[in-house]
TIBA-898966 format. One line per field, with one value per residue (C-alpha): residue number from 1; x, y, z. Coordinates in steps of 0.02 Angstrom, whole numbers, plus 50000, padded with zeros to 5 digits. Example, Ala and Ser with C-alpha at 12.3 -4.5 7.8 and 13.67 -1.06 7.14 Angstrom:
// residues 2
marvo = (1|2)
xx = (50615|50684)
yy = (49775|49947)
zz = (50390|50357)
//
This chain:
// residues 255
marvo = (1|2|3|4|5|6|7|8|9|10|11|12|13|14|15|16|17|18|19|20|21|22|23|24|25|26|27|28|29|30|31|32|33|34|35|36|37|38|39|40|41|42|43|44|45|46|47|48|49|50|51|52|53|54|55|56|57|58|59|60|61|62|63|64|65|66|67|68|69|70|71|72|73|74|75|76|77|78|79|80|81|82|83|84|85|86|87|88|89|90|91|92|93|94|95|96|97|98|99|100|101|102|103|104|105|106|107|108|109|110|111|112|113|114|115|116|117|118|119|120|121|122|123|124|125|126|127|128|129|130|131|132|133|134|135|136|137|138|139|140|141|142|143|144|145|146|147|148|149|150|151|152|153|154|155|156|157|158|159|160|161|162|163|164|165|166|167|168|169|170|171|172|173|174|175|176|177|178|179|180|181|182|183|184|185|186|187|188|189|190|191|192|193|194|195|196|197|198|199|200|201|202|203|204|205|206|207|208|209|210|211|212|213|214|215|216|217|218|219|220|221|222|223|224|225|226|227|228|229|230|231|232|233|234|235|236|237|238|239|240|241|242|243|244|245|246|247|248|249|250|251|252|253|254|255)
xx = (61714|61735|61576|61630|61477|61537|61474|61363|61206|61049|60861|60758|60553|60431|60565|60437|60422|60473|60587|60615|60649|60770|60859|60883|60949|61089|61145|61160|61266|61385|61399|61277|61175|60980|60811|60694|60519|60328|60161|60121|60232|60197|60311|60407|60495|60497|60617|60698|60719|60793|60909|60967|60993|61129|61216|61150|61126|60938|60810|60635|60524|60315|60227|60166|60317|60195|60159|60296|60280|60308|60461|60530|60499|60596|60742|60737|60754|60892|60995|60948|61014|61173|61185|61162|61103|61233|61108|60921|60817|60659|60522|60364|60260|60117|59961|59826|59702|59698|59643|59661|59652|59450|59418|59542|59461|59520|59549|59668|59742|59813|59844|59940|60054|60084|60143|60240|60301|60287|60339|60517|60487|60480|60598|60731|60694|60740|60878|60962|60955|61089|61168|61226|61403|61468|61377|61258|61162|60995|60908|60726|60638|60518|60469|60485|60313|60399|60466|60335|60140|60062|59872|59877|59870|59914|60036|60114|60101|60200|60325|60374|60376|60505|60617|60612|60633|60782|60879|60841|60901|61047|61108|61039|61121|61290|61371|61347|61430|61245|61214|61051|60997|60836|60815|60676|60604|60505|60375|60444|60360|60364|60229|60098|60151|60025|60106|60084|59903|59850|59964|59846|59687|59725|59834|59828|59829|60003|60077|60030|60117|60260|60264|60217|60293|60462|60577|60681|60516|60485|60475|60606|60651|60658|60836|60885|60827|60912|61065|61093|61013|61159|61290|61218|61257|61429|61564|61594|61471|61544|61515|61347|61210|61064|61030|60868|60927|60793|60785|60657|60761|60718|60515|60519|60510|60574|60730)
yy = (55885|55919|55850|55865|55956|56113|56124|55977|55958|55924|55913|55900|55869|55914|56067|56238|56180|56033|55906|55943|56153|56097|55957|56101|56228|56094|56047|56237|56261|56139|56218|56093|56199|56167|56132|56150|56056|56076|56098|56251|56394|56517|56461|56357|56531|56595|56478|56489|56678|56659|56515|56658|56782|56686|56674|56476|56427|56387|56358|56291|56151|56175|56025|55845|55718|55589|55598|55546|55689|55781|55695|55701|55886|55913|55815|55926|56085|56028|56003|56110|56258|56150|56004|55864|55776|55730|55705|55667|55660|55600|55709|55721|55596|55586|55483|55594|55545|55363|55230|55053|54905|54903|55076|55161|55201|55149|55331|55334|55199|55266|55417|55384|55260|55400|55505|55379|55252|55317|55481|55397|55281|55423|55535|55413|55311|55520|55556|55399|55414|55573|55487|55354|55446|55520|55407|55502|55467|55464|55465|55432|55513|55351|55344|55233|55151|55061|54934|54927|54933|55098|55142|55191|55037|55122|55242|55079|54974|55131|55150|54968|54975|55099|55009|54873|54963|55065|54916|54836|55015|55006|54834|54846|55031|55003|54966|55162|55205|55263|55256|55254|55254|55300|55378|55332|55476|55458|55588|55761|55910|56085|56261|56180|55978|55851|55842|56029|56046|55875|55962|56108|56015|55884|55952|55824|55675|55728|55746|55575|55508|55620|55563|55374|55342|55455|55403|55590|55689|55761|55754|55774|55923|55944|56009|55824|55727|55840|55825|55637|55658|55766|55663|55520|55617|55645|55554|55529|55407|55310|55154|55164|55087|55002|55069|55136|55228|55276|55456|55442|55463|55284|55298|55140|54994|54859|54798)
zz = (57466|57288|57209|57028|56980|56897|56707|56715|56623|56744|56698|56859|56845|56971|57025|57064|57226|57375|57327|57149|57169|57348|57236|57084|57205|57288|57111|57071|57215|57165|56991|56875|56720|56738|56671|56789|56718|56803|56742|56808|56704|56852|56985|56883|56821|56989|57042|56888|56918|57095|57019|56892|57015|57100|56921|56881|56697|56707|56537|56580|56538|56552|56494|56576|56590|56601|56427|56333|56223|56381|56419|56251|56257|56434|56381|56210|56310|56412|56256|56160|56307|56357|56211|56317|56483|56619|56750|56756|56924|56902|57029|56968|57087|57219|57273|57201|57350|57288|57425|57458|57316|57357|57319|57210|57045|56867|56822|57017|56941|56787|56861|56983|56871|56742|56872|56977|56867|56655|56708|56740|56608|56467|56534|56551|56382|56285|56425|56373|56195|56250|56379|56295|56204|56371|56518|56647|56806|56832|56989|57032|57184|57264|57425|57571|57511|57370|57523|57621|57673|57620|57635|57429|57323|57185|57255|57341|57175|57080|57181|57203|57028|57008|57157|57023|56866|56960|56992|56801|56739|56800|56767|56585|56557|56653|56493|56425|56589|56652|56850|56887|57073|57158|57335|57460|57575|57707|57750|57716|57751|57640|57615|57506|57517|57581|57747|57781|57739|57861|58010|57962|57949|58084|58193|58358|58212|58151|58315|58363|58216|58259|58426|58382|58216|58193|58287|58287|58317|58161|57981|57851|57733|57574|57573|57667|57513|57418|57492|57476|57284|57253|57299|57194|57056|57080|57060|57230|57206|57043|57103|57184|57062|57059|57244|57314|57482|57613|57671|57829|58014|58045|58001|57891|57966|57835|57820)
//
């Protein structure tokens, strides 16, 4: 299947490594130009190096999207390397060892939100401002959380948020011909990700959940999400908006 890729524009945050550096390398392979946006400059331009040595268009992006001077600055490099943004997929995430309502601290709080929720907010709000001459699609990376009972509070508060703000995105921005969709993993495991260091640290814990909680056995990959992140950004998928699709084998439980 043709995904209609070829030449497109695509700034991806949270991309050195997981979901964000899988997601870059299945747009690449369908022919999209990249920015490819992390903190951490080290292996942000190692997997912009491997990118380039398969012949992909890649510029880079090191900075904090949860800033908005982040954001604006991510968007910036995208257009100033290809002079505009087709796609935007909104990574950058995580729980940052937050607990439950009782516990989690005001700085938890903010944290995770910035990372979670305003890290969409800004990156979106500068991606649009480009978007809005040509149409795009944005894409936000959430988490099966955002629909149901998770132990975070904040992590659980974020992400419902962005289920929400996904679906207000995309009625508000439909005239600009601007899909916006988010995607919904479950628990996905990858060198380095929270999921590989508990299996490490609490081995017979995981495999309980495995065997108790997954209903295939296992956890997801990286290169799974990516897959269905892809296609919402083609136009195979022109009339998919609004959506938030789960990406778990069955581990959610809602409806």
């Amino acid at each position: 299947m043709n995904l209609e890729l070829t030449g497109k524009a695509a700034l991806v945050t949270g991309s050195s490594r997981g979901i964000g550096r899988a997601i870059a390398f299945a747009l690449a392979r369908e022919g999209a130009r990249l920015c490819l946006s992390a903190r951490n400059a080290e292996p942000l331009e190692q997997t912009a190096a491997e990118l380039r040595a398969s012949g992909v268009q890649v510029t880079t992006a090191v900075g904090d999207v949860a800033t908005p001077e982040g954001a604006r600055a991510a968007v910036e490099a995208t257009v100033h390397a290809f002079g505009t943004v087709d796609i935007l997929v909104n990574n950058v995430g995580g729980s940052g060892g937050a607990g439950s309502f009782e516990h989690a601290t005001a700085a938890q709080w903010t944290d995770v939100l910035d990372r979670n929720l305003l890290a969409a907010v800004w990156c979106s709000q500068r991606a649009v401002e480009t978007m809005r001459e040509r149409g795009g699609c944005i894409v936000h990376i959430n988490s099966i959380y955002g629909r149901e009972y998770a132990t975070s509070a904040p992590y659980t508060a974020a992400k419902a948020g962005l289920t929400a703000l996904t679906k207000e995105m995309a009625i508000d921005l439909a005239r600009y011909r601007i899909r916006v969709n988010g995607v919904a993993p479950g628990s996905i495991l990858f060198p380095g990700g929270s999921w590989d260091r508990r299996q490490k640290a609490q081995p017979e814990k995981v495999e309980k959940l495995l065997r108790e909680e997954m209903p295939w056995g296992r956890f997801g990959t990286p290169e799974e999400v990516a897959d269905v992140v892809t296609f919402l950004c083609s136009e195979r998928a022109r009339w998919v908006t609004g959506a938030t699709l789960p990406i778990d084998g069955g581990q959610g439980r809602a409806f």
